[in-house]
C-alpha positions as CSV (number, residue, x, y, z in Angstrom):
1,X,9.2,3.7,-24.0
2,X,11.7,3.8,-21.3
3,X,11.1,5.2,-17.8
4,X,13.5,7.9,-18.5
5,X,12.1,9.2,-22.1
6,X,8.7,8.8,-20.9
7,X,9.3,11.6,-17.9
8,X,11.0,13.7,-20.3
9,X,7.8,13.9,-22.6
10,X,5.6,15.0,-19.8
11,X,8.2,17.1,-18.9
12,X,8.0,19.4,-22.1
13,X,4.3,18.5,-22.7
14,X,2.8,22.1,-24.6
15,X,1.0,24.1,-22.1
16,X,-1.7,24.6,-24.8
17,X,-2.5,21.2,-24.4
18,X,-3.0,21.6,-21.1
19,X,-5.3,24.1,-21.6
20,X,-7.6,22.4,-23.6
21,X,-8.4,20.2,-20.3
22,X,-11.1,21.8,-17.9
23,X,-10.1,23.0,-14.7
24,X,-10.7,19.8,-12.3
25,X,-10.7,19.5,-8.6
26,X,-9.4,16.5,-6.6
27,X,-9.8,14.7,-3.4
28,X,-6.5,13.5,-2.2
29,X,-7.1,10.8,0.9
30,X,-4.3,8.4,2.3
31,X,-4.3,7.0,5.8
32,X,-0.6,7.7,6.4
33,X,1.2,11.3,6.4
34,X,2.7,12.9,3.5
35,X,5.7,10.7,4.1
36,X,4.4,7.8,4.1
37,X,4.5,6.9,0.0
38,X,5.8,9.9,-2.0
39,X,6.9,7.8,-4.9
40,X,3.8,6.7,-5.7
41,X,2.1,10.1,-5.4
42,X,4.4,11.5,-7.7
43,X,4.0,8.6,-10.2
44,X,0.4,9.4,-10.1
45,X,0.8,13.1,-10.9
46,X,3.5,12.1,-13.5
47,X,0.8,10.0,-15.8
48,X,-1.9,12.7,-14.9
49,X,0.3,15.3,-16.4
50,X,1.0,13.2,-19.3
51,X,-3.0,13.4,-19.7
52,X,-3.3,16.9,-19.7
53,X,-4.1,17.8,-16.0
54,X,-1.1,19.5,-14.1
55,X,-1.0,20.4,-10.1
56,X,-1.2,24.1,-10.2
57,X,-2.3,25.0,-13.9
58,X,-5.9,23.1,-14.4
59,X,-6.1,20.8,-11.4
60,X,-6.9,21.5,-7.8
61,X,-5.4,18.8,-5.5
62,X,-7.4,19.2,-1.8
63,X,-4.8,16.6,0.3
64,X,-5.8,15.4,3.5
65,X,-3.7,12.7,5.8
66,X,-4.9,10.2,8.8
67,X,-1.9,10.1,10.1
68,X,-2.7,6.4,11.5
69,X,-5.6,7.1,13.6
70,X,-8.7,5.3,12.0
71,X,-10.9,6.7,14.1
72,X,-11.0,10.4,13.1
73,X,-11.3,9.2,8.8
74,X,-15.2,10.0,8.8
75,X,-14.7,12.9,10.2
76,X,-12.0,14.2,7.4
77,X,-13.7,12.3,4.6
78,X,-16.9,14.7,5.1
79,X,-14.5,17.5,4.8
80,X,-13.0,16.7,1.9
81,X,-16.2,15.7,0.7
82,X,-17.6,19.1,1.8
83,X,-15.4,21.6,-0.9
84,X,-17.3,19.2,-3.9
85,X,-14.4,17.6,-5.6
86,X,-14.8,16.1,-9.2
87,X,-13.1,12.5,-8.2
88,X,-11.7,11.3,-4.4
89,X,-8.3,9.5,-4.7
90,X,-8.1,7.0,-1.9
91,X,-6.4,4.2,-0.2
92,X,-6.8,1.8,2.1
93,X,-10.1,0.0,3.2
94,X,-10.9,2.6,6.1
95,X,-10.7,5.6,3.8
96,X,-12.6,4.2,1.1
97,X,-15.7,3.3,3.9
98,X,-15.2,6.7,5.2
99,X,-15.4,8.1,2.1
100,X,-18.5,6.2,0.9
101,X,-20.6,7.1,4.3
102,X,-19.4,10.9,3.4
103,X,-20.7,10.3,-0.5
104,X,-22.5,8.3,-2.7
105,X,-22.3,10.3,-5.9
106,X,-18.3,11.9,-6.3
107,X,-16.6,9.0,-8.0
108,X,-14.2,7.7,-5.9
109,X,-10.9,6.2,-7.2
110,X,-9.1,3.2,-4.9
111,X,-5.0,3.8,-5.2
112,X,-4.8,0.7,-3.7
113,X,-6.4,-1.2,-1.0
114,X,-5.3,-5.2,0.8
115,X,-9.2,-6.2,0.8
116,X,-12.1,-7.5,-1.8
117,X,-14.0,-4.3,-2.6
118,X,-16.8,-6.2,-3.1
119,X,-16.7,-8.3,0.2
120,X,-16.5,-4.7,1.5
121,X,-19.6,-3.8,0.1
122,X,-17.7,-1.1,-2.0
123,X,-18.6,-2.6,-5.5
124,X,-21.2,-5.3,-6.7
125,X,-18.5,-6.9,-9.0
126,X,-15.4,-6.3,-10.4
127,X,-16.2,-6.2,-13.7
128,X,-19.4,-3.8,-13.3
129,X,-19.2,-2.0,-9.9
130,X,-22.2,-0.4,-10.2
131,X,-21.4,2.4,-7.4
132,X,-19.5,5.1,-7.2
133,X,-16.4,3.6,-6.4
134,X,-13.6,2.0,-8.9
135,X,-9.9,1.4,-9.4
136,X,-7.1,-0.9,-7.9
137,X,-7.6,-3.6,-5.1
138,X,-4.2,-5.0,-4.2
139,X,-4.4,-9.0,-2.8
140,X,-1.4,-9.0,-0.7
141,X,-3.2,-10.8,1.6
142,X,-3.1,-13.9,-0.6
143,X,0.5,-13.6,-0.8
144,X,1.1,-13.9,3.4
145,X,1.5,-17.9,3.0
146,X,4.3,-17.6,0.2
147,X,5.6,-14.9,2.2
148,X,5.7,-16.9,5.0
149,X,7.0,-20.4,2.8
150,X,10.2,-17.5,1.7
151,X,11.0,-16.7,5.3
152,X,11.3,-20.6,6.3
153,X,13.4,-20.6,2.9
154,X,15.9,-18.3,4.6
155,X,15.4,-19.4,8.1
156,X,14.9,-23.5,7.9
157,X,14.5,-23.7,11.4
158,X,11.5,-21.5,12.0
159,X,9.0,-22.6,14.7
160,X,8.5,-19.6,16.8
161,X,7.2,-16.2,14.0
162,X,6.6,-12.8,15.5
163,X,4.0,-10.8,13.1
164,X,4.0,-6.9,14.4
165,X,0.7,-5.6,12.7
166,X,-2.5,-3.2,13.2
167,X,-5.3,-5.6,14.3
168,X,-7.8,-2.8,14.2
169,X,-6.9,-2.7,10.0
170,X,-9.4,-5.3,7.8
171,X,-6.4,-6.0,6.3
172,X,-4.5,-6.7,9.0
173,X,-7.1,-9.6,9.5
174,X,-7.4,-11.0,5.7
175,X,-2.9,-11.0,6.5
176,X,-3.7,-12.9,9.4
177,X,-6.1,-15.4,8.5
178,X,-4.0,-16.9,5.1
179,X,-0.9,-16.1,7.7
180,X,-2.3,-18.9,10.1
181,X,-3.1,-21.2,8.1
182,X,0.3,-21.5,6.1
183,X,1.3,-21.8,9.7
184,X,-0.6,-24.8,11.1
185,X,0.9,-26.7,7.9
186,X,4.5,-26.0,8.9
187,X,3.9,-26.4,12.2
188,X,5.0,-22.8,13.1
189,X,3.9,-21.0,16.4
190,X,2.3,-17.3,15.7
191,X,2.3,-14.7,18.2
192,X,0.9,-11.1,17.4
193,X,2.2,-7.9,18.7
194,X,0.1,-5.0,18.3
195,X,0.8,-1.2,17.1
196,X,-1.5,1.4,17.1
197,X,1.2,4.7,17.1
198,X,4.5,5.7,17.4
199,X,4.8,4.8,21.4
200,X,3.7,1.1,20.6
201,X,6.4,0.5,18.0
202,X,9.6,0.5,20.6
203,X,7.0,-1.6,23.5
204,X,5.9,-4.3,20.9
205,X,9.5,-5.1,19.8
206,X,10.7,-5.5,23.1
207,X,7.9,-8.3,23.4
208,X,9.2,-9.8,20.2
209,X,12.5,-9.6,21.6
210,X,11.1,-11.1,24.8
211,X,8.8,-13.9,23.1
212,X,12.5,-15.0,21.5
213,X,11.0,-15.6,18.1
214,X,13.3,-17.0,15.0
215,X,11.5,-14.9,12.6
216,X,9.6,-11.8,12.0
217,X,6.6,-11.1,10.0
218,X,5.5,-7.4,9.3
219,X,2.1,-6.8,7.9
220,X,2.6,-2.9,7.0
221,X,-1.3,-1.6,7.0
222,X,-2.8,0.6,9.5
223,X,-0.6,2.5,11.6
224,X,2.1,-0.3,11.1
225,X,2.7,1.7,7.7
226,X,2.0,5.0,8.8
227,X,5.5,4.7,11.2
228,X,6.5,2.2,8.8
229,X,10.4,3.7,8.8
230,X,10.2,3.2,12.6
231,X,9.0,0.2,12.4
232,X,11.8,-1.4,9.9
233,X,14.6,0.6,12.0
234,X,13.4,-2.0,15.2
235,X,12.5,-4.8,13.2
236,X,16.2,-4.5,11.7
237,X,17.7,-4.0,15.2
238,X,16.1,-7.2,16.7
239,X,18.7,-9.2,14.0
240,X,15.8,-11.5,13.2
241,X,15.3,-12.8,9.7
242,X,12.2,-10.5,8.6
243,X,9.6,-10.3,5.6
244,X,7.5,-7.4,4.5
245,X,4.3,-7.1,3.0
246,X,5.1,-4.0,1.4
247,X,8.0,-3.2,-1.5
248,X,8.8,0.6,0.2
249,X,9.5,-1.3,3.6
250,X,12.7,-2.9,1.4
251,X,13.4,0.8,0.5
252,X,13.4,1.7,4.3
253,X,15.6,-1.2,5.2
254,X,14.0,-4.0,5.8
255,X,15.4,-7.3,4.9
256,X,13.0,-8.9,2.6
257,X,9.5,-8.0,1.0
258,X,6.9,-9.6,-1.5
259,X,4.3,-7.5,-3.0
260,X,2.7,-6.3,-5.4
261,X,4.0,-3.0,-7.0
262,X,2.0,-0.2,-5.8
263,X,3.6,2.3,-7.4
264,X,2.7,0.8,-10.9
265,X,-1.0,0.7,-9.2
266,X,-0.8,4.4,-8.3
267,X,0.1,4.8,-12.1
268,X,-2.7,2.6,-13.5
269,X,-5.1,4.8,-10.7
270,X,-4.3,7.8,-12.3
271,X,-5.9,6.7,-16.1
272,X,-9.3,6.1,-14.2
273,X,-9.0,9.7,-12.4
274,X,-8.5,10.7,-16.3
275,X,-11.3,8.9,-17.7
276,X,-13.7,10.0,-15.1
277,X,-12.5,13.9,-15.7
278,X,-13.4,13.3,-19.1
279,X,-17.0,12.0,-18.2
280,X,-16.7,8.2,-17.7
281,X,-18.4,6.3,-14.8
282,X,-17.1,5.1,-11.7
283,X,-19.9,2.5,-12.1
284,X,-19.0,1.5,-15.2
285,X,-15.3,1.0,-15.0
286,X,-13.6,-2.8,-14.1
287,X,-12.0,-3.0,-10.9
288,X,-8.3,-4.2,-11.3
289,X,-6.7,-6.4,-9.2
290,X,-3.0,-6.5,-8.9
291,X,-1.2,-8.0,-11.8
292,X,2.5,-7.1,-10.8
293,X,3.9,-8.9,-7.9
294,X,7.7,-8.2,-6.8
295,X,10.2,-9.6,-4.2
296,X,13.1,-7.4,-3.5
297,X,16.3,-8.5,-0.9
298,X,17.9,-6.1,1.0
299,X,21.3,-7.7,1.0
300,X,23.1,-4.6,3.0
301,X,20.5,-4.8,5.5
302,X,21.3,-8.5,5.4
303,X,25.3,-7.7,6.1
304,X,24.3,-5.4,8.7
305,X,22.4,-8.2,10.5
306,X,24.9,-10.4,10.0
307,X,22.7,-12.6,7.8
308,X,23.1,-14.9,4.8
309,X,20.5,-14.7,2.6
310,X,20.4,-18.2,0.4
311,X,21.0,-17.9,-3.4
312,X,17.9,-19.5,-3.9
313,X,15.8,-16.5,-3.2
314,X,18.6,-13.6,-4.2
315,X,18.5,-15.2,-7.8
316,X,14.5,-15.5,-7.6
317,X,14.5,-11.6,-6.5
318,X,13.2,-9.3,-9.0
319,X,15.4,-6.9,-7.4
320,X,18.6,-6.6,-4.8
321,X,19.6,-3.7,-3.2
322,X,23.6,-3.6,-2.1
């Protein structure tokens, strides 16, 4: 079924069906701010709709937002754990912890987060978690060497890379580590410039600026993604050849990005939400790691910059953006 139809169904979907769904109340937890990923929020609600549970009608949706500051998460997962939700949507490694301190009994559903879930201690295994938490665990991380292998592709002579992350983010670290070691084998220099908020982002590109790097690496967790649109707007500005490690930062302008496509993980989150409103258990349902993996070029950002970007990697792109 195409993208298009498949809308068009949920669109007209009987209300009488709806109604033969209980009324179900959910947790809604990101890191960011409500702009941080709207697509894949609404292709969440899109394939919950198509399963009979609509914003409004017989769902509850309780949304709270981080905004980038790690530090107050326990505090707003016992909140939303407070008004008794059937199922906790979450993302990112620091919600998910907060969110099993606040609980250990409301399922709780990953969107998406850049660690192992069970390294976390969030799961026993994939295949059996045995807790209370289930869903998607994206491995970006693993991707940081061929992410950094593309950006020597488009800029052969490469010694000195600038990664702009959030340090204080697990993820950041797991980005890091493969990062580095790609590194020492192609005998490229790393230096890491830290942001925590919105006042850091303008400081820590002037040091990349300063540190006169040949590349630029973004790792977008933390409160890199939370200003993520700032961030690309500077990382664009510095004219450097740049890779993301998220798809949306390609969206916002930035020049190149491999991932794995979140928004089809958002989808594939909202059949677990489904199957646990219809009594399964978190315990008993698979983790799923990322299966679909996408680079995107941004060749008008790559005009703008006054860049070539080599045919080798436009004809490997699983989608360009002119």
């Amino acid at each position: 079924m195409k993208r298009r139809d498949f809308v068009g169904s949920v669109a007209m979907l009987p209300f009488a069906a709806l109604a033969q769904q209980p009324m179900r109340r959910l947790g809604w937890f990101e890191p960011g701010t409500p702009t941080t990923a709207p697509a894949r929020r609404k292709g969440f609600f899109e394939v919950l709709r198509a399963r009979g549970f609509v914003e409004g009608g017989n769902l509850v949706v309780d949304y709270r937002y981080g905004y980038g500051k790690p530090e107050t998460y326990p505090a707003i997962a016992k909140e939303l754990v407070a008004v008794k939700p059937d199922c906790l949507l979450a993302t990112g490694v620091d919600v998910v912890r907060a969110l099993r301190q606040a609980t250990t009994s409301i399922p709780i559903v990953m969107g998406t987060i850049d660690a192992d879930p069970v390294k976390e201690g969030f799961a026993d295994s994939l295949s059996r978690p045995g807790r209370n938490v289930t869903g998607l665990s994206g491995i970006a991380w693993e991707l940081s060497g061929k992410r950094l292998e593309l950006l020597r592709e488009l800029a052969p002579k490469l010694a000195r890379l600038a990664v702009v992350t959030d340090t204080r983010s697990p993820a950041a670290q797991a980005h890091l580590n493969e990062t580095e070691a790609v590194a020492r084998t192609l005998k490229v220099q790393i230096r890491i410039h830290e942001i925590v908020d919105a006042a850091s982002v303008e400081r820590a590109f002037r040091a990349v600026r300063e540190a006169k790097a040949d590349g630029l690496f973004v790792i977008t967790v933390g409160a890199t993604n939370t200003h993520r649109k700032l961030v690309t707007a500077q990382a664009s500005a510095t004219r450097l050849p740049a890779i993301y490690s998220s798809l949306e930062s390609a969206d916002d302008g930035g020049l190149m990005a491999y991932s794995p496509n979140l928004l089809e993980q958002y989808r594939r989150a909202a059949g677990y939400v489904d199957r646990i409103f219809k009594g399964a258990k978190a315990a008993e349902l698979p983790i799923e790691q990322s299966r679909v993996f996408e680079l995107v070029v941004n060749l008008r950002t790559a005009k703008e910059i006054g860049l070539k970007v080599p045919q080798s990697i436009v004809s490997r792109a699983d989608r360009v953006i002119e």
